[in-house]
py3Dmol code that shows the C-alpha trace and the ligand (Angstrom):
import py3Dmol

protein = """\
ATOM      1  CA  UNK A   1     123.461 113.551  64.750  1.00  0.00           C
ATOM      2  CA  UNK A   2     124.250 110.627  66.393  1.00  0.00           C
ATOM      3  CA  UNK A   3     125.589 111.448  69.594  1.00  0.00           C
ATOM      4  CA  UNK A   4     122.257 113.589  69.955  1.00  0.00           C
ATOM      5  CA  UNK A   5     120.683 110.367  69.364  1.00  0.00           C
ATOM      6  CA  UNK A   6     122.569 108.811  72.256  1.00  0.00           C
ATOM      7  CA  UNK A   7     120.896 111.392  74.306  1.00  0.00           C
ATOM      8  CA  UNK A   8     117.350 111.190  73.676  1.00  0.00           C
ATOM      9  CA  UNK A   9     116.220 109.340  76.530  1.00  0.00           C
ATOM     10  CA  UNK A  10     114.158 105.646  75.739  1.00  0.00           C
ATOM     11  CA  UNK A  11     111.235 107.476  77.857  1.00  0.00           C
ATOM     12  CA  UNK A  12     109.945 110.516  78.645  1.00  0.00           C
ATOM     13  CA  UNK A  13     108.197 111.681  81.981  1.00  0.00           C
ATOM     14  CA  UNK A  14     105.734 113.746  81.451  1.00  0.00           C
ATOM     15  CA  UNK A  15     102.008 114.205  82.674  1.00  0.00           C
ATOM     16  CA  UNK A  16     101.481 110.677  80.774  1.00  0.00           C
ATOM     17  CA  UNK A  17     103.491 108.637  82.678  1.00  0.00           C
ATOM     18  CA  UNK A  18     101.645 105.927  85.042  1.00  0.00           C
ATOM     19  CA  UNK A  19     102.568 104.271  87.993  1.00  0.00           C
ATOM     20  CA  UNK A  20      99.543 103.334  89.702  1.00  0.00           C
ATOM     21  CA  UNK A  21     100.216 100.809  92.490  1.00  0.00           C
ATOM     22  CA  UNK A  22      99.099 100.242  95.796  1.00  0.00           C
ATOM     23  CA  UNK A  23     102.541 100.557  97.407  1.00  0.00           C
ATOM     24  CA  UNK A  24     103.419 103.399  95.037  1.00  0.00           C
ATOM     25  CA  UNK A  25     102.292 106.110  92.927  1.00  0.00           C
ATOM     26  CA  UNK A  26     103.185 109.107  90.708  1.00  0.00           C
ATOM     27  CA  UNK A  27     100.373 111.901  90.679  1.00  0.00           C
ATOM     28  CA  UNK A  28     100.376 114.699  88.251  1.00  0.00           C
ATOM     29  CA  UNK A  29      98.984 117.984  89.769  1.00  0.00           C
ATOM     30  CA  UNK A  30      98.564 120.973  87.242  1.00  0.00           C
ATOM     31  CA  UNK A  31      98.977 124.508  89.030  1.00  0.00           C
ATOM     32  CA  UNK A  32      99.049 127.705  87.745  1.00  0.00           C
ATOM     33  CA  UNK A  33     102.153 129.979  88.549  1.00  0.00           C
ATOM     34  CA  UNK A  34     101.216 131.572  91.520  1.00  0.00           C
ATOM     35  CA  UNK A  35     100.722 128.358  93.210  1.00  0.00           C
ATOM     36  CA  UNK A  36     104.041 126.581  92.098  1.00  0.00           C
ATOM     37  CA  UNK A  37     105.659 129.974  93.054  1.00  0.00           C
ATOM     38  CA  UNK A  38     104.435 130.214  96.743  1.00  0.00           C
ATOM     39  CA  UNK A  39     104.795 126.814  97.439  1.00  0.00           C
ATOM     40  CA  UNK A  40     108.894 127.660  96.149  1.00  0.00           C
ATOM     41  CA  UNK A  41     108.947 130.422  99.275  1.00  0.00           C
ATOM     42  CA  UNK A  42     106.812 127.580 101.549  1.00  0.00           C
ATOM     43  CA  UNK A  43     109.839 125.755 102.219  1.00  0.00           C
ATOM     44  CA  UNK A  44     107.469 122.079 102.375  1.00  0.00           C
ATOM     45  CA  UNK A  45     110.086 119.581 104.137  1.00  0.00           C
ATOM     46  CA  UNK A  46     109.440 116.845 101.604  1.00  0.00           C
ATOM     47  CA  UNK A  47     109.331 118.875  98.284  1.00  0.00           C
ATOM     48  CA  UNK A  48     112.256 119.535  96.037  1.00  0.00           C
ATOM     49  CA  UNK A  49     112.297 122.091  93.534  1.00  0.00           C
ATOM     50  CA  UNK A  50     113.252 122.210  90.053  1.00  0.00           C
ATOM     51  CA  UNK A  51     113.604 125.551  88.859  1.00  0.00           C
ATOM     52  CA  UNK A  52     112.992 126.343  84.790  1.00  0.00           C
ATOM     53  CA  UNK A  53     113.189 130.039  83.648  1.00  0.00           C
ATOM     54  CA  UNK A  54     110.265 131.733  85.432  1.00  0.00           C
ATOM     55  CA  UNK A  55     108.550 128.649  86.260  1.00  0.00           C
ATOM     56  CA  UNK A  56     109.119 125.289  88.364  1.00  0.00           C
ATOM     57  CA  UNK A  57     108.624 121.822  88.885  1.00  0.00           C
ATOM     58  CA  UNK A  58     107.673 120.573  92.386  1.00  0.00           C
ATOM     59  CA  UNK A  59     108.078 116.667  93.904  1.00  0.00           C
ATOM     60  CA  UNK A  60     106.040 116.496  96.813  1.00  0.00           C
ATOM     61  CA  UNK A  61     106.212 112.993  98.339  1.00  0.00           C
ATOM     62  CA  UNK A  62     103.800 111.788 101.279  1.00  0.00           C
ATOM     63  CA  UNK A  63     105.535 110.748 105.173  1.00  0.00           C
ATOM     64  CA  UNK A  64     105.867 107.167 104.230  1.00  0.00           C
ATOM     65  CA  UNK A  65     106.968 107.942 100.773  1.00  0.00           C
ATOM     66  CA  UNK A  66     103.956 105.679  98.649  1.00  0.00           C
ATOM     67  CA  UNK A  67     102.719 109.006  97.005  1.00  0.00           C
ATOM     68  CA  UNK A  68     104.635 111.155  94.818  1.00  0.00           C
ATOM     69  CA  UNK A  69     102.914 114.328  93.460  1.00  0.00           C
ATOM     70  CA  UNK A  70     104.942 116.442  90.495  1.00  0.00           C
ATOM     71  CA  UNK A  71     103.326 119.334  90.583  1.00  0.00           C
ATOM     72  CA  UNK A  72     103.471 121.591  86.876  1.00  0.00           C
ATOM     73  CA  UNK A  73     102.770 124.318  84.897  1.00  0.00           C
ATOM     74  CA  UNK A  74     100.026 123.721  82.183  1.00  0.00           C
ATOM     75  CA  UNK A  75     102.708 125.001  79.803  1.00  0.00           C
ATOM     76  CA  UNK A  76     105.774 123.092  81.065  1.00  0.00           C
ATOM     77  CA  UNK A  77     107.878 121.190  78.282  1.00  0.00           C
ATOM     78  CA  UNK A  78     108.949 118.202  79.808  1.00  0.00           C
ATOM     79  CA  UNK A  79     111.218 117.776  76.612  1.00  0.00           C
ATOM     80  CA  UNK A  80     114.346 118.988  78.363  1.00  0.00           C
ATOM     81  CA  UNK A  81     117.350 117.055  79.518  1.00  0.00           C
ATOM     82  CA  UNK A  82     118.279 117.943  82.658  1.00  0.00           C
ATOM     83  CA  UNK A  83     114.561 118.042  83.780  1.00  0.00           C
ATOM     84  CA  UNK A  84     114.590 114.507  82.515  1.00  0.00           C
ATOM     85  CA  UNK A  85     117.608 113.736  84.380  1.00  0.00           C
ATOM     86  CA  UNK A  86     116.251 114.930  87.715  1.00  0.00           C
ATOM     87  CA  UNK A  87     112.556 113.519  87.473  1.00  0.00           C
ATOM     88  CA  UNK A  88     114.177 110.148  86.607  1.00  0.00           C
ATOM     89  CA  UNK A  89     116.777 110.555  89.669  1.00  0.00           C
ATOM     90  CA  UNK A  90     114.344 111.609  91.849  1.00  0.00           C
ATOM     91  CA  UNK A  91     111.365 109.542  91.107  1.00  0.00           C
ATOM     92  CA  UNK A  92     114.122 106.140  92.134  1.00  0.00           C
ATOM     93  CA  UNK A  93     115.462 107.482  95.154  1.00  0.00           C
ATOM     94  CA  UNK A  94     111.309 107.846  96.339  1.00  0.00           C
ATOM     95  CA  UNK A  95     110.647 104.419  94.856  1.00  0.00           C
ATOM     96  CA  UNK A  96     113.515 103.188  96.704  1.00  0.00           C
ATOM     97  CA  UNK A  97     113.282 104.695 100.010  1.00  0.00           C
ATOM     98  CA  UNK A  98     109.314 103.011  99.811  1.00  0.00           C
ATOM     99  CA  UNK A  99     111.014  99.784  98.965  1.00  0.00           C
ATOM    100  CA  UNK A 100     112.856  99.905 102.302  1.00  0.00           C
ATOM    101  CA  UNK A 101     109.511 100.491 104.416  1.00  0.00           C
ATOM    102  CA  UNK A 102     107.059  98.448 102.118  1.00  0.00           C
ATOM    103  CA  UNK A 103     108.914  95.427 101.323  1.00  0.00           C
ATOM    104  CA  UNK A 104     110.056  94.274 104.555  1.00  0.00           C
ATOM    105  CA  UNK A 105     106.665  94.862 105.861  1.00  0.00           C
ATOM    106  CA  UNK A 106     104.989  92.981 103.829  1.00  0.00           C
ATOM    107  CA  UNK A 107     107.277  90.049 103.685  1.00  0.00           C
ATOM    108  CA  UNK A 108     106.256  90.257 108.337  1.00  0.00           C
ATOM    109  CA  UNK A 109     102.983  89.843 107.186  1.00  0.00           C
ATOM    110  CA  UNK A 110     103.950  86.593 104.547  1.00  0.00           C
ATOM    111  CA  UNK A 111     105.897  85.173 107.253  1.00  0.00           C
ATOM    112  CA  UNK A 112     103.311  85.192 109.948  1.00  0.00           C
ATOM    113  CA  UNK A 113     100.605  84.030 107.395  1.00  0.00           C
ATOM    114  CA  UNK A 114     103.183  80.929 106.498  1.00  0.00           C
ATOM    115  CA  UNK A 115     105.038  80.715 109.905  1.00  0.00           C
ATOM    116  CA  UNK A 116     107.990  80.860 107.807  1.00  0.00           C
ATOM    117  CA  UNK A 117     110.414  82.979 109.419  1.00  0.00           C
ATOM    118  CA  UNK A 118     113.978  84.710 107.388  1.00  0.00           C
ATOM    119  CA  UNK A 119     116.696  85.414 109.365  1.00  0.00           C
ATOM    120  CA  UNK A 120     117.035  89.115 108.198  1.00  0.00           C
ATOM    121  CA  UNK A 121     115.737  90.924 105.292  1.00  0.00           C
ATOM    122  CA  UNK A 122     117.248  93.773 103.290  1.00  0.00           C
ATOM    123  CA  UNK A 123     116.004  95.415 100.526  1.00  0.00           C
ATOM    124  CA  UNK A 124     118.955  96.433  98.162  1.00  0.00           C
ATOM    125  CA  UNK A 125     119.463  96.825  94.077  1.00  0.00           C
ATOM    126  CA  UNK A 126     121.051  93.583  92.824  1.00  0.00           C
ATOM    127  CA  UNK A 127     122.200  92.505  89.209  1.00  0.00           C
ATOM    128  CA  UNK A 128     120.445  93.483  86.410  1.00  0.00           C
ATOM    129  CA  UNK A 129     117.429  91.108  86.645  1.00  0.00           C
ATOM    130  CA  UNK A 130     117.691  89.712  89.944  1.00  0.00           C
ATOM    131  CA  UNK A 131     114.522  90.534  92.287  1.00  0.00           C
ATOM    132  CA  UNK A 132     115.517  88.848  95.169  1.00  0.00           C
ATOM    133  CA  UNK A 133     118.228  86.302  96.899  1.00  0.00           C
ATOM    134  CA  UNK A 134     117.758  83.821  99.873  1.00  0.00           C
ATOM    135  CA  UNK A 135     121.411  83.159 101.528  1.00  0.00           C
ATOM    136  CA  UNK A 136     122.516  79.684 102.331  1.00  0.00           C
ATOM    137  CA  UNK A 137     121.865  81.123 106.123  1.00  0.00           C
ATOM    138  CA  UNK A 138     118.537  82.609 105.395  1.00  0.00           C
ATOM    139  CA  UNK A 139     118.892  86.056 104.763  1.00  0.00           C
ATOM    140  CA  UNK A 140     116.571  87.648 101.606  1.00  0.00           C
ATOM    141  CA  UNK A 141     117.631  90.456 100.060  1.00  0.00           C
ATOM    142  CA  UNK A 142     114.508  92.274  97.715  1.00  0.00           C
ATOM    143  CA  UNK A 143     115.235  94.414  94.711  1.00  0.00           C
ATOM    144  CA  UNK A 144     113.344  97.636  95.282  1.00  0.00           C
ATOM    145  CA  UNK A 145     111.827  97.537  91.822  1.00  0.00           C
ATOM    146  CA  UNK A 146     109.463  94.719  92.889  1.00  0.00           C
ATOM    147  CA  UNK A 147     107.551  97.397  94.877  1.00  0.00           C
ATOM    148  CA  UNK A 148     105.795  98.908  91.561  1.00  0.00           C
ATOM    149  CA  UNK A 149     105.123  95.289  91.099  1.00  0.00           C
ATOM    150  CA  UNK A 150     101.603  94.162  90.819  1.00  0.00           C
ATOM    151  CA  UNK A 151     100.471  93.178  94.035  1.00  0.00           C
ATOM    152  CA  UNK A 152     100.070  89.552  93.187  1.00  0.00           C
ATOM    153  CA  UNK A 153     103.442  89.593  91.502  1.00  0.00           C
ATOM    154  CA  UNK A 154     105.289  91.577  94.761  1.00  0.00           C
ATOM    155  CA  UNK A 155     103.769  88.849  96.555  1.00  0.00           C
ATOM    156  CA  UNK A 156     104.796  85.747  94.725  1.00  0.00           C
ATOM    157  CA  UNK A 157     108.464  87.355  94.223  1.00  0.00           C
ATOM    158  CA  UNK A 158     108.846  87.386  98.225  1.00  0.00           C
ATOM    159  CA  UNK A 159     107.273  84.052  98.464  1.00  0.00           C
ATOM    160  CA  UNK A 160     109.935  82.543  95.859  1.00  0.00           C
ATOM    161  CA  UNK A 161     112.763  83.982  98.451  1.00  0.00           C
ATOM    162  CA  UNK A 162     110.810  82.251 101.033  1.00  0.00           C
ATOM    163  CA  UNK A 163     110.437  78.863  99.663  1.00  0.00           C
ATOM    164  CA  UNK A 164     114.042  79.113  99.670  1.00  0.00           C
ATOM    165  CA  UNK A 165     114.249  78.887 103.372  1.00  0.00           C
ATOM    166  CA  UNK A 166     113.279  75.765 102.985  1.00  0.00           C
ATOM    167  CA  UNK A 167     114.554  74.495  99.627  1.00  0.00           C
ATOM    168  CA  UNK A 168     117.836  76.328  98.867  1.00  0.00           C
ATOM    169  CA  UNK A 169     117.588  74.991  94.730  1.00  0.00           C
ATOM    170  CA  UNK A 170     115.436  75.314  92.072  1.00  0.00           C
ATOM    171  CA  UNK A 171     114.337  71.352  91.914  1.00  0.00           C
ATOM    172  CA  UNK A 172     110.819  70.236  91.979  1.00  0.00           C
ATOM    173  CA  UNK A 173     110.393  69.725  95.632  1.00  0.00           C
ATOM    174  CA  UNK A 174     110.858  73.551  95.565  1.00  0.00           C
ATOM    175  CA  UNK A 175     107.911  74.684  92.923  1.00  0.00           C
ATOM    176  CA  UNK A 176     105.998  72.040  95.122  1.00  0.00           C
ATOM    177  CA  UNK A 177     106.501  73.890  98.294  1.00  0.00           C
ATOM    178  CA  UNK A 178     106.223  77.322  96.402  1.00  0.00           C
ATOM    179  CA  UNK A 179     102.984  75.847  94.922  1.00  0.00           C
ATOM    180  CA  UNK A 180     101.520  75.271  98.687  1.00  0.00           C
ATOM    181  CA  UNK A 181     102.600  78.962  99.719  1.00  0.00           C
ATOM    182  CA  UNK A 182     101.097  80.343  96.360  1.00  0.00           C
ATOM    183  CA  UNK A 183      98.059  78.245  96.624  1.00  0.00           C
ATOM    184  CA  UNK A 184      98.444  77.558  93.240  1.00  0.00           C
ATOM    185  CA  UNK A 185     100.843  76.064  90.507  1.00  0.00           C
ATOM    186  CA  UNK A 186     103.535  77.760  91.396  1.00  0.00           C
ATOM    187  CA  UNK A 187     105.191  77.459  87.572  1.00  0.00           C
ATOM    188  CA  UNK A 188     102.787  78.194  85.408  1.00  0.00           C
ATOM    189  CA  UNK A 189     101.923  81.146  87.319  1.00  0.00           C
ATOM    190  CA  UNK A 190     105.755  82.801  87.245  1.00  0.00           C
ATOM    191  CA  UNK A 191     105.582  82.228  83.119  1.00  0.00           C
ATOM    192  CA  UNK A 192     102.350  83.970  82.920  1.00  0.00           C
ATOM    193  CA  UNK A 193     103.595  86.784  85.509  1.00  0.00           C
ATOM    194  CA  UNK A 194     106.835  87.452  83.105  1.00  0.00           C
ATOM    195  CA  UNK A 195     104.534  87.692  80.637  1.00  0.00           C
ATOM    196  CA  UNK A 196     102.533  90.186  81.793  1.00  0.00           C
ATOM    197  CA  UNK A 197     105.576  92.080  83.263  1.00  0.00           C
ATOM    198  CA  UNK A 198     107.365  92.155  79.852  1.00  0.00           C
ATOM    199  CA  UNK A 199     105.570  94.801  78.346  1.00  0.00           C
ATOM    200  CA  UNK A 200     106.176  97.248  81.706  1.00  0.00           C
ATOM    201  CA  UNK A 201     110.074  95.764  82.110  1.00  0.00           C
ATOM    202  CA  UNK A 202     111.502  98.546  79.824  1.00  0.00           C
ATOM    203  CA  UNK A 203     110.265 101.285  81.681  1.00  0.00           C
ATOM    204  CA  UNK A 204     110.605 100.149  85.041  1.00  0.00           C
ATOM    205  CA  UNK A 205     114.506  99.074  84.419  1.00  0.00           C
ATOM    206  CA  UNK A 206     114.852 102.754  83.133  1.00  0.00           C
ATOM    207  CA  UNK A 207     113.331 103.849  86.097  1.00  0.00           C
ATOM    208  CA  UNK A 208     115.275 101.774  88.480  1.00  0.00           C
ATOM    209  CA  UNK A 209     118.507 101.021  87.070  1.00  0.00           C
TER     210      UNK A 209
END
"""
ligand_1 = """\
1
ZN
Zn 114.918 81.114 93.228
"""
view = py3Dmol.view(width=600, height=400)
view.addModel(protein, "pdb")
view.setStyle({"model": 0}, {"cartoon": {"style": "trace"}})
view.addModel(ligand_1, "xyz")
view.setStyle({"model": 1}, {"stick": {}})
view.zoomTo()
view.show()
């Protein structure tokens, strides 16, 4: 009993599962057969196929890879391990390749607004927990995960990199400066950003770890 426990994933994904963001998001599309079964002999460059009994599963992701349609059966069971294991697999490697085009973009557009300029960025999974880094020679790494951020929150996490530039500590000339790029208090807006990431932290580590 309780190495089926073990198994049973923390979540499912199934038709219920949101990620709504303006850098990234999951759309569930119900077709009947005939549909999911042509668009198996279509041979769509950016779908992958997941193939259950007589029926199949379809990811479908748009060119620059910030919409990702599964498109199901109204009778698919999503209560299936392997199918689990290849939604969860796949869903990453989209949220991660959209990382890589969305998160250095919009840090070009922070650094021209701020005439604050890194010396390189990369975009590249870190420690559990870490979101970003600032080098002692001014290269920012992002964590891909920040990309089904919030908006606000994406933005402040690539701002706290880039107050590093500047201040390469945590001290209180550095929430000053971070304060000025925020236009805000740069503090009390991270604690109530964790809190409203808490309650979404669960899923998105499962998602992204
Ligand atoms: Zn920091």
């Amino acid at each position: 009993m309780e190495s089926k426990n073990k198994k049973t994933p923390k979540f499912w994904i199934n038709p219920n599962t949101r990620l709504h963001f303006p850098q990234f998001s999951l759309e569930w599309q119900q077709c009947d057969k005939c549909d999911l079964l042509a668009f198996c002999e279509m041979e769509h460059p950016r779908c992958i196929t997941y193939v259950v009994g007589t029926t199949c599963v379809h990811l479908v992701h748009s060119e620059d890879y910030s919409r990702l349609y599964v498109l199901y059966h109204k009778d698919q069971c999503f209560e299936n391990l392997r199918l689990q294991k290849w939604l969860r697999e796949n869903i990453r490697y989209i949220i991660t390749k959209r990382a890589s085009i969305a998160l250095p973009n919009r840090m070009h557009e922070l650094e021209a607004i701020h005439q604050l300029y890194a010396k390189d960025v990369t975009v590249k999974k870190m420690r559990k927990g870490i979101l970003g880094q600032c080098t002692h020679d001014n290269q920012i790494r992002l964590s891909p995960i920040i990309v089904i951020f919030p908006p606000a929150l994406m933005d402040e996490t690539i701002l706290h990199e880039m107050a590093h530039l500047k201040h390469h500590h945590h001290r209180k000339s550095f929430w000053d400066y971070l304060s000025v790029l925020l236009g805000c208090d740069a503090r009390e807006n991270k604690l109530l950003h964790d809190v409203a990431i808490s309650k979404y932290w669960e899923l998105y580590t499962f998602l992204m770890k």
